[in-house]
DRENPA-3360 file (N, C-alpha, C; in nm, 2 decimals, always signed):
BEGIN
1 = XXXXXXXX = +21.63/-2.21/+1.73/+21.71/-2.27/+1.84/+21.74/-2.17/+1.95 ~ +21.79/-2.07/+1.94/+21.82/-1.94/+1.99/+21.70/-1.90/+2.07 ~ +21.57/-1.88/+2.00/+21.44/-1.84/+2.11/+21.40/-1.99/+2.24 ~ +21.45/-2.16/+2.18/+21.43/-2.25/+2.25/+21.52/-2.24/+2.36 ~ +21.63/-2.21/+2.31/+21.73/-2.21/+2.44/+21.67/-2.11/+2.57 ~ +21.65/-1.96/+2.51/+21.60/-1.88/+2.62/+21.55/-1.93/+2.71 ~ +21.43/-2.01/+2.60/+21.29/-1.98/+2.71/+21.35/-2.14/+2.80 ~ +21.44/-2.23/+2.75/+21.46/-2.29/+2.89/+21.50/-2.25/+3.02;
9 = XXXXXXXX = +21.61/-2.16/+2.96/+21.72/-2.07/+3.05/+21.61/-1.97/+3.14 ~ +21.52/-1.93/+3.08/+21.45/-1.79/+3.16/+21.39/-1.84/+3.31 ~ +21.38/-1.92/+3.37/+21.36/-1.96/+3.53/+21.49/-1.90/+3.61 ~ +21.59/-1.89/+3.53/+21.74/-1.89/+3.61/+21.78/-1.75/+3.57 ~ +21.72/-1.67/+3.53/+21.79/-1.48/+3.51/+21.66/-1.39/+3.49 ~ +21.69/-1.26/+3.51/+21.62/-1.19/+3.53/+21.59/-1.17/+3.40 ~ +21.49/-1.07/+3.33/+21.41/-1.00/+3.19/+21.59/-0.93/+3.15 ~ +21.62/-0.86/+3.23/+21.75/-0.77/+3.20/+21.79/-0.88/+3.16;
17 = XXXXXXXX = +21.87/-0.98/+3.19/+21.98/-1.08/+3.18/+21.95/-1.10/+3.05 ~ +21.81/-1.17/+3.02/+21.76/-1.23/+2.92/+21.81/-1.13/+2.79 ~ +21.73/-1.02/+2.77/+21.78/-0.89/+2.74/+21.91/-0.95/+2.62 ~ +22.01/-0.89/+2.75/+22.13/-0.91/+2.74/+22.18/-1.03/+2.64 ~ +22.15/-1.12/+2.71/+22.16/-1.24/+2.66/+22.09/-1.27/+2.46 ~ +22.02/-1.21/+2.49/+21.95/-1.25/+2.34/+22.01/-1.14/+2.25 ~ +22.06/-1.00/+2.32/+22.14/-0.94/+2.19/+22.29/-0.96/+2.18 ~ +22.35/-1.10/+2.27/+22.47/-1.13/+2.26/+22.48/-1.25/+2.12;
25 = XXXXXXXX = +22.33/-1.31/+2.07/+22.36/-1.35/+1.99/+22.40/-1.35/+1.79 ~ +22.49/-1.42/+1.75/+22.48/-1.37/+1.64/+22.34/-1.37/+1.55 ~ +22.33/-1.25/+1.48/+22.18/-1.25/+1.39/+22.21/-1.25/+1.20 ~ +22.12/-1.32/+1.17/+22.16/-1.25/+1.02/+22.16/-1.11/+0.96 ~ +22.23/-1.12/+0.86/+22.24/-0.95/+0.83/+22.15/-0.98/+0.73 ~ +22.07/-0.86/+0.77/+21.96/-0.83/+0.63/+21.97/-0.71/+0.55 ~ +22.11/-0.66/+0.60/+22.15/-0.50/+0.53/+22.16/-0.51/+0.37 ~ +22.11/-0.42/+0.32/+22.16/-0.43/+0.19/+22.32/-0.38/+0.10;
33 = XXXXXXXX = +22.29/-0.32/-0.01/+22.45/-0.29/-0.04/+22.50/-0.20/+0.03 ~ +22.64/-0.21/+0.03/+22.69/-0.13/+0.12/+22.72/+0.04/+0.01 ~ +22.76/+0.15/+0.09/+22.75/+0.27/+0.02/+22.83/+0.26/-0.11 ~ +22.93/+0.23/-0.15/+23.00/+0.26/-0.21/+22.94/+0.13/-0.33 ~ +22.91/+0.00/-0.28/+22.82/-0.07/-0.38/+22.71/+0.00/-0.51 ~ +22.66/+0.07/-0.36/+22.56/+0.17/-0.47/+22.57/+0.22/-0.53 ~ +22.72/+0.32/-0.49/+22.74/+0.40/-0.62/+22.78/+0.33/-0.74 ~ +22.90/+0.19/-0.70/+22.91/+0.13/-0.82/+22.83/+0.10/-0.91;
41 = XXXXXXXX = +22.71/+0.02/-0.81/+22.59/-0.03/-0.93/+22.52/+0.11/-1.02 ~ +22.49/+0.23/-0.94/+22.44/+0.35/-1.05/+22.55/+0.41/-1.13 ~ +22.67/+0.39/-1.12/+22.77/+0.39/-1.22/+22.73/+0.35/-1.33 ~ +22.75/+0.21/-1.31/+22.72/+0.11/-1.42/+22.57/+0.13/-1.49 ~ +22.49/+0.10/-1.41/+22.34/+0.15/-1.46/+22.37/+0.30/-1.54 ~ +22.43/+0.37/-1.50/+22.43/+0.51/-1.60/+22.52/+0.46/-1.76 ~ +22.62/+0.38/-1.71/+22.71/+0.37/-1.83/+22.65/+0.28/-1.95 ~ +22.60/+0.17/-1.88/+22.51/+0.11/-1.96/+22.41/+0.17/-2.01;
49 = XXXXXXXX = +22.32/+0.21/-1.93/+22.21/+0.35/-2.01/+22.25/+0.43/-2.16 ~ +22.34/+0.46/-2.12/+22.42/+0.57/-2.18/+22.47/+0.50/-2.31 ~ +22.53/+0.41/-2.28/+22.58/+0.33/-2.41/+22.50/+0.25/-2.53 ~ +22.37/+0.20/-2.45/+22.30/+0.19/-2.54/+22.18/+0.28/-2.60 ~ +22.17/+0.37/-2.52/+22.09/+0.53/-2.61/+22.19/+0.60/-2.69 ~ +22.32/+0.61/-2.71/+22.37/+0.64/-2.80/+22.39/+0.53/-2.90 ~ +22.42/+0.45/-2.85/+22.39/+0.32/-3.00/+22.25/+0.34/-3.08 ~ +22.20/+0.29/-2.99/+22.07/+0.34/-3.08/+22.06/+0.46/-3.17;
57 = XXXXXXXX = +22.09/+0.61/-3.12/+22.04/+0.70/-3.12/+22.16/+0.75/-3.25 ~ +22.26/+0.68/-3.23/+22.34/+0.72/-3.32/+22.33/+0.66/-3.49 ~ +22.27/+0.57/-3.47/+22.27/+0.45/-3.58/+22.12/+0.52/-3.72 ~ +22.19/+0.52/-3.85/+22.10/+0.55/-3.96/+21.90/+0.53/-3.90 ~ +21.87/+0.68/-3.90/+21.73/+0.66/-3.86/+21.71/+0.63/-3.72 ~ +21.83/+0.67/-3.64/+21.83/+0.64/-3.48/+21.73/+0.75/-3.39 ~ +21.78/+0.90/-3.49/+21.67/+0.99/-3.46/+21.50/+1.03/-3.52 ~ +21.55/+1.03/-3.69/+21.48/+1.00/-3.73/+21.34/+0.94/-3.75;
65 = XXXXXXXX = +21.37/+0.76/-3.74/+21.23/+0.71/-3.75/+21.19/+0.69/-3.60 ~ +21.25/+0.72/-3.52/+21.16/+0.76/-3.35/+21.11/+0.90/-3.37 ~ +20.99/+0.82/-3.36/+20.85/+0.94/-3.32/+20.90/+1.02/-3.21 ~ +20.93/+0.99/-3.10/+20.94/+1.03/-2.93/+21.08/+1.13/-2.94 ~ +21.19/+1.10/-3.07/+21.28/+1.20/-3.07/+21.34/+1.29/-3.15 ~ +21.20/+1.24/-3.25/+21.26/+1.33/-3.46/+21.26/+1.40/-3.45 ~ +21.36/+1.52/-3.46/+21.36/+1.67/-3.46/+21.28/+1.72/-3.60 ~ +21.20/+1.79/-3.53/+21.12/+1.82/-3.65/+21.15/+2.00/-3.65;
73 = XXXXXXXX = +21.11/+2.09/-3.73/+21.12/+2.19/-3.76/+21.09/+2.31/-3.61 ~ +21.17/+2.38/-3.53/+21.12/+2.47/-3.44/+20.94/+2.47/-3.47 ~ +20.95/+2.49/-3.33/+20.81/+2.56/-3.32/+20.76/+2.70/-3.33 ~ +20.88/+2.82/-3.34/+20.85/+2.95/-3.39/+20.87/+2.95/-3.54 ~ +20.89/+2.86/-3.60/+20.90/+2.88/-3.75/+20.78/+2.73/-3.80 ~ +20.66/+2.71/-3.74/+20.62/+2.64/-3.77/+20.53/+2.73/-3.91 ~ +20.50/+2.87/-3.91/+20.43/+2.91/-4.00/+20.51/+2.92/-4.12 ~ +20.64/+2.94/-4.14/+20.71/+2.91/-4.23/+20.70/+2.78/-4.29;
81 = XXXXXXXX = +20.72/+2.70/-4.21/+20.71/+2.57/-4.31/+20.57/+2.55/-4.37 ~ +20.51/+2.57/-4.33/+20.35/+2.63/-4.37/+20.33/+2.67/-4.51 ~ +20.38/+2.79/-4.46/+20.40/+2.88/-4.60/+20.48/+2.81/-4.74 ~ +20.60/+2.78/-4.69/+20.70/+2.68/-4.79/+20.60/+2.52/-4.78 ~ +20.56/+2.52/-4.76/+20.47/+2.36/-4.80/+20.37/+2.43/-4.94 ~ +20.29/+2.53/-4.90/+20.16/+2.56/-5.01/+20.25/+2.64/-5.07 ~ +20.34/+2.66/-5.12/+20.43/+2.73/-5.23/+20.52/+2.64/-5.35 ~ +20.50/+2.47/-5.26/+20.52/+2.39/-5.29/+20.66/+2.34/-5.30;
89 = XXXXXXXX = +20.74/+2.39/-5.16/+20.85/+2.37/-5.14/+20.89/+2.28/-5.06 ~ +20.76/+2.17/-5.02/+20.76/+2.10/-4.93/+20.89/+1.99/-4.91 ~ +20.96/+1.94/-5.05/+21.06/+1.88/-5.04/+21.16/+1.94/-4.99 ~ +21.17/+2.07/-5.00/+21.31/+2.12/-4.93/+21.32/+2.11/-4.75 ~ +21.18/+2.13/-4.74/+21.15/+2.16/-4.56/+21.13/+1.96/-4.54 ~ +21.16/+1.88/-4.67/+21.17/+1.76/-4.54/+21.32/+1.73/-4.58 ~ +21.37/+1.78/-4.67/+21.53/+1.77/-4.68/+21.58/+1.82/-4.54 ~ +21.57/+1.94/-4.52/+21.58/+2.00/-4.43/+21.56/+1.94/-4.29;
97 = XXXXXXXX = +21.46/+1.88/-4.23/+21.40/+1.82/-4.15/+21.52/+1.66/-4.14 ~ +21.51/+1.61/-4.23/+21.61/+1.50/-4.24/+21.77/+1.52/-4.22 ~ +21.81/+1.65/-4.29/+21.94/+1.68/-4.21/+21.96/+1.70/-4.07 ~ +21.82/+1.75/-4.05/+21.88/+1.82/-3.83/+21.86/+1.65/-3.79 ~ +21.82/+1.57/-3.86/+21.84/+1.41/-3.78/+21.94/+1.39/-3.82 ~ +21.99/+1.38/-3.94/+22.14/+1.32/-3.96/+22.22/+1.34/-3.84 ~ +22.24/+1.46/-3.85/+22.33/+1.56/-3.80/+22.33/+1.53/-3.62 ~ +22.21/+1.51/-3.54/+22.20/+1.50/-3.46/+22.22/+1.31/-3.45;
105 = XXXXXXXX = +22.21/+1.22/-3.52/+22.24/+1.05/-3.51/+22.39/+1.10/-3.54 ~ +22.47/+1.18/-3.66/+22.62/+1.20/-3.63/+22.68/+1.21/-3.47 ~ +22.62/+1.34/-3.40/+22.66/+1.39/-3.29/+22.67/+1.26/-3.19 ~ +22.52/+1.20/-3.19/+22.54/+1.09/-3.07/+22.63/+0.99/-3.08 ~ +22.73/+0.98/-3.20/+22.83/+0.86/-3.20/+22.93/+0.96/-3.05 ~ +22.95/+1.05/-3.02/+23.04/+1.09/-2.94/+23.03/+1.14/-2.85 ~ +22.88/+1.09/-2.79/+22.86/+1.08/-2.64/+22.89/+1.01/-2.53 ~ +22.92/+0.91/-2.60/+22.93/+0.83/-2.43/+23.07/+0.86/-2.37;
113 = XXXXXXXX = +23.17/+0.88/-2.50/+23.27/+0.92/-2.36/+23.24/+1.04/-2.28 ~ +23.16/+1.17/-2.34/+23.12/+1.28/-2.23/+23.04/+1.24/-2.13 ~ +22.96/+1.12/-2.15/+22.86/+1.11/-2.03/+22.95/+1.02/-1.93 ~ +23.01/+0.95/-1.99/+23.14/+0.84/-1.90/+23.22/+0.93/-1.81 ~ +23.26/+1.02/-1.88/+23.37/+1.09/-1.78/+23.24/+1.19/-1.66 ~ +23.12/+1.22/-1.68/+23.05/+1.22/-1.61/+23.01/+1.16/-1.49 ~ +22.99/+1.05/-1.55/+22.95/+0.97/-1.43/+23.04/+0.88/-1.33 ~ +23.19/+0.95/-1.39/+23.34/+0.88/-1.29/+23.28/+1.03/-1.19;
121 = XXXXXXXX = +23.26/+1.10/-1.17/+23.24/+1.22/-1.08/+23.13/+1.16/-1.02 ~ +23.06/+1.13/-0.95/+22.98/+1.06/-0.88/+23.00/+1.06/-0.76 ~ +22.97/+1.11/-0.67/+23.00/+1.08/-0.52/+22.91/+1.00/-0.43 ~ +22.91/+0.95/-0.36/+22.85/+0.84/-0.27/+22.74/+0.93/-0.19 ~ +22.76/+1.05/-0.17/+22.60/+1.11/-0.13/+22.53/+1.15/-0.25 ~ +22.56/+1.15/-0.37/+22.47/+1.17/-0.47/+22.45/+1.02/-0.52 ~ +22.48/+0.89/-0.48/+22.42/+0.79/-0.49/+22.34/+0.73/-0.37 ~ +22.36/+0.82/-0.28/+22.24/+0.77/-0.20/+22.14/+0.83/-0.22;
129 = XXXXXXXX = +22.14/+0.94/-0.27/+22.02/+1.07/-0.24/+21.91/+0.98/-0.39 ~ +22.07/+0.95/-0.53/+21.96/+0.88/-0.62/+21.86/+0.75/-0.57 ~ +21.93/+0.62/-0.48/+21.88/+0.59/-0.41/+21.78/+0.58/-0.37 ~ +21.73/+0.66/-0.26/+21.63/+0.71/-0.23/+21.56/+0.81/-0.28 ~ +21.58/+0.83/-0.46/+21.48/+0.91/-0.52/+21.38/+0.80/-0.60 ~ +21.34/+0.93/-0.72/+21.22/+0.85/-0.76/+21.25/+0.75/-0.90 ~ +21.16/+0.72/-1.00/+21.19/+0.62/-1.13/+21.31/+0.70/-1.20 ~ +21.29/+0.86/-1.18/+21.36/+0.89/-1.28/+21.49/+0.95/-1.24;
137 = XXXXXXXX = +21.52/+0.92/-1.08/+21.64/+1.01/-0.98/+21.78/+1.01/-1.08 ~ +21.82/+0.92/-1.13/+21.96/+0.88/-1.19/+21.97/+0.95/-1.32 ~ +21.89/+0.98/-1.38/+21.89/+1.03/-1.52/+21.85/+1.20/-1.44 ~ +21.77/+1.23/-1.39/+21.73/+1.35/-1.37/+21.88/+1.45/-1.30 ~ +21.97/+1.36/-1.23/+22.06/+1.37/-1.16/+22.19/+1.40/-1.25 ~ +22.20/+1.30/-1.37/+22.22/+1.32/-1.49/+22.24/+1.45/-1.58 ~ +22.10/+1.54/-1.57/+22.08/+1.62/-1.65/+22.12/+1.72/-1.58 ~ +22.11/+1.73/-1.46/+22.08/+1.81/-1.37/+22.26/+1.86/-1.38;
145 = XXXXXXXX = +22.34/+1.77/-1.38/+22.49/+1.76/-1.35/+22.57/+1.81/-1.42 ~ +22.52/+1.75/-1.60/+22.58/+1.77/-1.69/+22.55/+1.84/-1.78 ~ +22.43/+1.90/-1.85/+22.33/+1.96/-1.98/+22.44/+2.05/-2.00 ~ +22.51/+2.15/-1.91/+22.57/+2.22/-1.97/+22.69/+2.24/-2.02 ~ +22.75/+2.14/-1.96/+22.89/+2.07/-1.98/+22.87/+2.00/-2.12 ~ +22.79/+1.92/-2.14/+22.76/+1.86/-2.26/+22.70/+1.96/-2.34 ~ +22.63/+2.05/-2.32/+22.59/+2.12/-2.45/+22.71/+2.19/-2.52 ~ +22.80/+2.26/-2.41/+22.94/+2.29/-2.45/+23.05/+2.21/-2.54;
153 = XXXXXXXX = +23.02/+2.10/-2.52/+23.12/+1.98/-2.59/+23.04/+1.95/-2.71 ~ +22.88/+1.97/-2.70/+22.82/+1.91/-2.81/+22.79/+1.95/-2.96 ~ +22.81/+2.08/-2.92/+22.79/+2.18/-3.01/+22.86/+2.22/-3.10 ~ +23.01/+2.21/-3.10/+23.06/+2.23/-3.19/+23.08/+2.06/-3.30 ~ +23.03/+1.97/-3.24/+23.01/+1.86/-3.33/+22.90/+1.87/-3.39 ~ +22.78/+1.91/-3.32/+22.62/+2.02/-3.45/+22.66/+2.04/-3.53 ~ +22.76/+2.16/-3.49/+22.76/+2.26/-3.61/+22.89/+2.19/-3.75 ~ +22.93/+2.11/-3.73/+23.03/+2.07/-3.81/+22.94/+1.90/-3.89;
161 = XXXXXXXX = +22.87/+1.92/-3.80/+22.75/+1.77/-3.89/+22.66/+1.86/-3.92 ~ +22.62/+1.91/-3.92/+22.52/+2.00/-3.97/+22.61/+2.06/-4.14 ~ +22.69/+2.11/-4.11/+22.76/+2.16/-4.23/+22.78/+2.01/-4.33 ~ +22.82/+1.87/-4.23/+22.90/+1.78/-4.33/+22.74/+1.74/-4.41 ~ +22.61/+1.75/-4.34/+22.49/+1.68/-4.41/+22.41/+1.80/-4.47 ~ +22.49/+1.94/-4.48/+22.42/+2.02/-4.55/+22.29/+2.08/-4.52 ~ +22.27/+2.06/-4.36/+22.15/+2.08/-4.30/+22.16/+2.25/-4.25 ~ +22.28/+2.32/-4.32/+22.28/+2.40/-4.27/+22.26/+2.51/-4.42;
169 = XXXXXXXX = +22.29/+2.44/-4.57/+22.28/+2.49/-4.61/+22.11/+2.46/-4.68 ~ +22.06/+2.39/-4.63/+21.92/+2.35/-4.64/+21.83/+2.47/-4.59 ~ +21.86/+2.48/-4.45/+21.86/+2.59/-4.40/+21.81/+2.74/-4.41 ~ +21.92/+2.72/-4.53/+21.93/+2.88/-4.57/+21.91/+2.89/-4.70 ~ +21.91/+2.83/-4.80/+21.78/+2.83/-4.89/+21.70/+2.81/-4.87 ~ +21.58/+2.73/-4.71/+21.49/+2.76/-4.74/+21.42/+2.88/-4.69 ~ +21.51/+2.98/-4.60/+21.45/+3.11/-4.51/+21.51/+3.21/-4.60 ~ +21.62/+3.15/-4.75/+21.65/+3.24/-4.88/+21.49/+3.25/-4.92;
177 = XXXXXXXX = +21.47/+3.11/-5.01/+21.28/+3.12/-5.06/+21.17/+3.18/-4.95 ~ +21.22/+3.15/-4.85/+21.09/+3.22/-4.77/+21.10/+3.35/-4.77 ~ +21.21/+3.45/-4.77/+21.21/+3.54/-4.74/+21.21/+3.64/-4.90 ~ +21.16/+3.55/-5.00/+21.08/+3.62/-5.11/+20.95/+3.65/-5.12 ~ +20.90/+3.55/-5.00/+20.78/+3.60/-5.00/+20.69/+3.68/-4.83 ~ +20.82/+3.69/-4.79/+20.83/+3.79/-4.65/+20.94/+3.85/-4.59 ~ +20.89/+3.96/-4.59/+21.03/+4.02/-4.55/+21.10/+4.02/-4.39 ~ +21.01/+3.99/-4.32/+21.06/+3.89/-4.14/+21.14/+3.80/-4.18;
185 = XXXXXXXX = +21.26/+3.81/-4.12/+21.37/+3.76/-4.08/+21.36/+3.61/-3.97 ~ +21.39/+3.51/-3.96/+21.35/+3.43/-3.90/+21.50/+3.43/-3.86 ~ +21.55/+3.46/-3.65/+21.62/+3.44/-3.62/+21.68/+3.33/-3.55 ~ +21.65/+3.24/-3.56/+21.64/+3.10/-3.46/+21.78/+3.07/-3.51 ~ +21.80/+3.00/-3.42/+22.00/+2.93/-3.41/+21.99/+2.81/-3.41 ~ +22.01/+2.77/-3.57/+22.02/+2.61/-3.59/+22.05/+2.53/-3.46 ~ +22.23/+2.53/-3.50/+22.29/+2.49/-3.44/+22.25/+2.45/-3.25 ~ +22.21/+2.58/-3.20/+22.14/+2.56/-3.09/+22.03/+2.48/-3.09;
193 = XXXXXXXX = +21.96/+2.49/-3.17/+21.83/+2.42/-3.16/+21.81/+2.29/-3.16 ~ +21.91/+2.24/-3.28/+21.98/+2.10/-3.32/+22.00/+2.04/-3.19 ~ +22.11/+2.11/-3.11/+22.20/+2.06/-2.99/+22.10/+1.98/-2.84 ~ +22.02/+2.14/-2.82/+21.98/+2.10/-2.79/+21.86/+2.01/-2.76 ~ +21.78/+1.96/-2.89/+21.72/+1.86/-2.91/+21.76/+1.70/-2.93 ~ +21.88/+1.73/-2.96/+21.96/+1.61/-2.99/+21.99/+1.58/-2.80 ~ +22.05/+1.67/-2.72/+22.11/+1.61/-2.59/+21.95/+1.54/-2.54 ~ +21.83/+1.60/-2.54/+21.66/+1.58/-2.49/+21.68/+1.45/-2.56;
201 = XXXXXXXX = +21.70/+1.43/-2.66/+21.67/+1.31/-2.73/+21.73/+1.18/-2.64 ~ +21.86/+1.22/-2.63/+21.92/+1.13/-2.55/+21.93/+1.14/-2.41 ~ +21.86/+1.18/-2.36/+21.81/+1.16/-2.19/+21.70/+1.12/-2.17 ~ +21.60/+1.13/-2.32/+21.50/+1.05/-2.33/+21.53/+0.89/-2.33 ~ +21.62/+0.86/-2.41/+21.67/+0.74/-2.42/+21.73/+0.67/-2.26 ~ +21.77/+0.75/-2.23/+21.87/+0.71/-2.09/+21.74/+0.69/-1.99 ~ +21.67/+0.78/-2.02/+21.54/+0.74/-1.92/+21.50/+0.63/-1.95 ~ +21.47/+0.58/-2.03/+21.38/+0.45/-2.10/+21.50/+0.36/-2.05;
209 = XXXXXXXX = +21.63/+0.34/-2.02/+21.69/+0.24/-1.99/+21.70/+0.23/-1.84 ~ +21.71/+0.38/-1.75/+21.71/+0.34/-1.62/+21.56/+0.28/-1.57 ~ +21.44/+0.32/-1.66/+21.34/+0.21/-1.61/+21.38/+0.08/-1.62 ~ +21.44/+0.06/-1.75/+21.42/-0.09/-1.80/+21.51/-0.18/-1.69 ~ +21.62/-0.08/-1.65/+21.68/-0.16/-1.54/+21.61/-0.17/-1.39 ~ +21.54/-0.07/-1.36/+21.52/-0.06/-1.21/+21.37/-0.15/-1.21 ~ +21.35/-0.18/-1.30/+21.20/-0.28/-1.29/+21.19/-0.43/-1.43 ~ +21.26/-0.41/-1.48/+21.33/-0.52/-1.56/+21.44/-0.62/-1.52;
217 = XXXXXXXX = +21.41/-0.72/-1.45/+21.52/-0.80/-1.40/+21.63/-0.88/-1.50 ~ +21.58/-0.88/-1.61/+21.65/-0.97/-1.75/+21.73/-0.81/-1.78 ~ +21.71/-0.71/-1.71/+21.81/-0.58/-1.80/+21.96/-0.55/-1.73 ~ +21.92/-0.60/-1.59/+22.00/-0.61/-1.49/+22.16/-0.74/-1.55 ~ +22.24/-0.65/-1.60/+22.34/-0.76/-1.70/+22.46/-0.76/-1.59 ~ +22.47/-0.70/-1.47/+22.54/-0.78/-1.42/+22.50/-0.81/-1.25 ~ +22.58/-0.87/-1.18/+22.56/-0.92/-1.02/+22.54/-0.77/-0.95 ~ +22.63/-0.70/-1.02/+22.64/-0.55/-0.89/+22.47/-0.49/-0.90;
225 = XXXXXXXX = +22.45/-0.49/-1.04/+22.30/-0.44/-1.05/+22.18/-0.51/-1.01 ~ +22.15/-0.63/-1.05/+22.11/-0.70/-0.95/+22.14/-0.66/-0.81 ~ +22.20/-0.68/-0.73/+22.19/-0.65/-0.65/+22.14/-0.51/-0.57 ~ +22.19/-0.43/-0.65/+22.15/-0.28/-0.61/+22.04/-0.24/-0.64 ~ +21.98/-0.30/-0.76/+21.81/-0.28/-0.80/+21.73/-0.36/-0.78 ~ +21.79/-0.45/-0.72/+21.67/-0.59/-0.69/+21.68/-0.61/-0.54 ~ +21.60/-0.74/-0.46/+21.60/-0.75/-0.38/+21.61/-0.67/-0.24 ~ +21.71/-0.61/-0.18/+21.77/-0.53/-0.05/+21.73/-0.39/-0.11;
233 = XXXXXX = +21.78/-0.35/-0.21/+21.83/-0.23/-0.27/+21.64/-0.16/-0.32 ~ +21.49/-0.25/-0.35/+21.40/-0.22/-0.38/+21.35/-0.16/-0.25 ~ +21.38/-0.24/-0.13/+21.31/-0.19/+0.00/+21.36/-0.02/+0.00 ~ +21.44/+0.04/-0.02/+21.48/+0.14/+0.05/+21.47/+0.21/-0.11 ~ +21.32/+0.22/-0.20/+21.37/+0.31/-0.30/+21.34/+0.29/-0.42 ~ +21.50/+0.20/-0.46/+21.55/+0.16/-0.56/+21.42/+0.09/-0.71;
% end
């Protein structure tokens, strides 16, 4: 209607007038969310993320029977377990093995409020920058923000599930037996090691949900996310 009107009118005003005239009219808005939208929706996308990688992750066999996050024995003591397998100690090294999962499915019951109070710190230029990053910007932003903050809070829950599932005294009977038949000291730091594999574990997870949301439309569980990951919000990114 708007272009038919012009072109009647255009005998009677100049290109300028016209001009003028066509940017006096109203146009649809094709903007997408507004700033602070965004951050809400990567809020939410993080909280949700977060809440169900620790459900999972926390839950009997949450670490465990996933391939992608079963803490299995260090990799500088892989020749030990070696050695304790053909000595025929192999059950202890999967006792062992099965505690640093307990212990690490214990810890994740009591992450989401550390990643929650995380992700209330959020600023609106670090949701635009996620935004405009890539599959993995929100979780990477994530790690980038918090690993150390979280390893600080995480650790002393390791080491106290580690002790409640005996993974610690597994531990040390089995580098007791090993160290009868060598006298190298194996200095590795459970607890660290635990910790840290367990937070990997769960950003593994968090990753696997911010896909599922940003290209999953059935994952998208409420209006804000939809919106911020779908339609407006894919042009520029998302």
């Amino acid at each position: 209607m708007k272009k038919i009107f012009l072109l009647l009118i255009a005998p009677l005003f100049s290109c300028t007038t016209l001009q003028q005239a066509a940017g006096s009219f109203p146009t649809t808005s094709t903007s997408g969310p507004t700033q602070s939208q965004v951050v809400e929706g990567l809020k939410q996308a993080l909280t949700i993320g977060t809440q169900n990688s620790t459900s999972k992750l926390s839950a009997v066999d949450g670490f465990f029977a996933d391939a992608a996050v079963k803490i299995l024995m260090p990799p500088e003591v892989k020749n030990v377990e070696k050695t304790l397998r053909s000595f025929g100690l192999g059950s202890l090294v999967d006792k062992t093995i099965l505690s640093l999962n307990r212990a690490a499915e214990d810890a994740a019951k009591s992450a989401t409020p550390i990643f929650v109070s995380a992700i209330k710190q959020m600023t609106i230029s670090d949701g635009l920058d996620i935004l405009q990053g890539g599959d993995f910007a929100a979780t990477n932003y994530f790690k980038s923000k918090t690993t150390d903050s979280l390893t600080a809070a995480f650790k002393p829950v390791i080491v106290s599930s580690l002790e409640k599932t005996d993974a610690t005294k597994y531990w040390s009977d089995m580098f007791t037996a090993y160290n009868k038949f060598s006298s190298k000291k194996v200095p590795t730091d459970l607890s660290a090691y635990v910790t840290q594999k367990a937070i990997d574990g769960i950003f593994y997870q968090v990753g696997l949900e911010e896909q599922k949301i940003r290209k999953d439309p059935a994952a998208r569980v409420t209006d804000l996310l939809k919106q911020v990951f779908g339609g407006n919000a894919s042009k520029t990114g998302m």
